[in-house]
N, C-alpha and C positions, 0 to 999 in steps of 0.2 A: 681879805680887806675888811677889817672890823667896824671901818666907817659907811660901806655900802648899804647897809639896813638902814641906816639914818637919813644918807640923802635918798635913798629909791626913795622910803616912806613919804618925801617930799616929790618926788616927780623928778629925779637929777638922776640921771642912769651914771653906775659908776666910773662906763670912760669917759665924762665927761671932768670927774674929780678926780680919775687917775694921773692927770698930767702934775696935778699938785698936791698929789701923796708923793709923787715920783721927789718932786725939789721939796716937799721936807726930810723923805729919806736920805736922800743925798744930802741934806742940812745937818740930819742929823748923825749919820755915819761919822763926820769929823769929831763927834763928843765919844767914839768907842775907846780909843787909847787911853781918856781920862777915865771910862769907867772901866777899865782896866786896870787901871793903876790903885783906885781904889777899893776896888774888892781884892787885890791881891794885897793891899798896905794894910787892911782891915780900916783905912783912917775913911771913913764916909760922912768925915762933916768938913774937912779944909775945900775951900773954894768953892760952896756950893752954893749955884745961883737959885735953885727955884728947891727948898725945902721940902721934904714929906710931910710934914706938917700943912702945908702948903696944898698941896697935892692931896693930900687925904681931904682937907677940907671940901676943895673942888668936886672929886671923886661923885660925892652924891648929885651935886648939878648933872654932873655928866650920865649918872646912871639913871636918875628921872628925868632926862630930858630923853632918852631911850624910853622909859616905859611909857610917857606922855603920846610917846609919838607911835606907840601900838608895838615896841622891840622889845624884844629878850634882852636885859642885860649880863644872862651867862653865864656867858665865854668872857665878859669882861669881872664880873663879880670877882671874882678870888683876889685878885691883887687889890682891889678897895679893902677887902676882909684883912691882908696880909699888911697894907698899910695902917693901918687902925690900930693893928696890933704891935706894930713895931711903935707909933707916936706912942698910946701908953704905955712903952717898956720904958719911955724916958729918951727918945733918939728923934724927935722930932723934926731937930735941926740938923738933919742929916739929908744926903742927897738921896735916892730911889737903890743906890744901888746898896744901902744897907737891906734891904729886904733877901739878899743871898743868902744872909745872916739867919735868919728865920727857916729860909730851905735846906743849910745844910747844917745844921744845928743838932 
């Protein structure tokens, strides 16, 4: 659970935040068939709601609000790195699951 370093750090033990890791995993399970679809069509930009572009940007929020609060960012660091580097290949407007692209390349 990659979120339990952030709330312990607060005083929130993590079966208190398990119950709603549980309903965004289950949220987000319904989104596997579409990225499925996409990294098997290679097309990682049709329908994409929330950009790498997007999401890289974020990225550092999320990784200095971990160091702010006394955490290791990691175990999370490599796909900030991996997204960075796919925005400047020019794919920005693409969804997360171009990053395969970069792995098996």
């Amino acid at each position: 659970m990659v979120m339990a370093p952030l709330v312990r750090s607060d005083g929130v033990a993590a079966g208190d935040v398990a119950p709603l890791m549980g309903r965004w995993l289950t949220a987000m399970s319904g989104a596997v068939d579409g990225y499925a679809q996409r990294i098997d069509s290679g097309d990682h930009a049709t329908g994409v709601v929330a950009t790498i572009a997007m999401q890289s940007a974020a990225f550092g929020n999320f990784t200095g609000s971990a160091r702010d609060q006394g955490i290791s960012p990691e175990l999370i660091a490599p796909i900030g790195a991996l997204m960075a580097r796919r925005v400047a290949a020019g794919h920005g407007h693409e969804d997360l699951t171009g990053l395969v692209e970069l792995l098996t390349a």
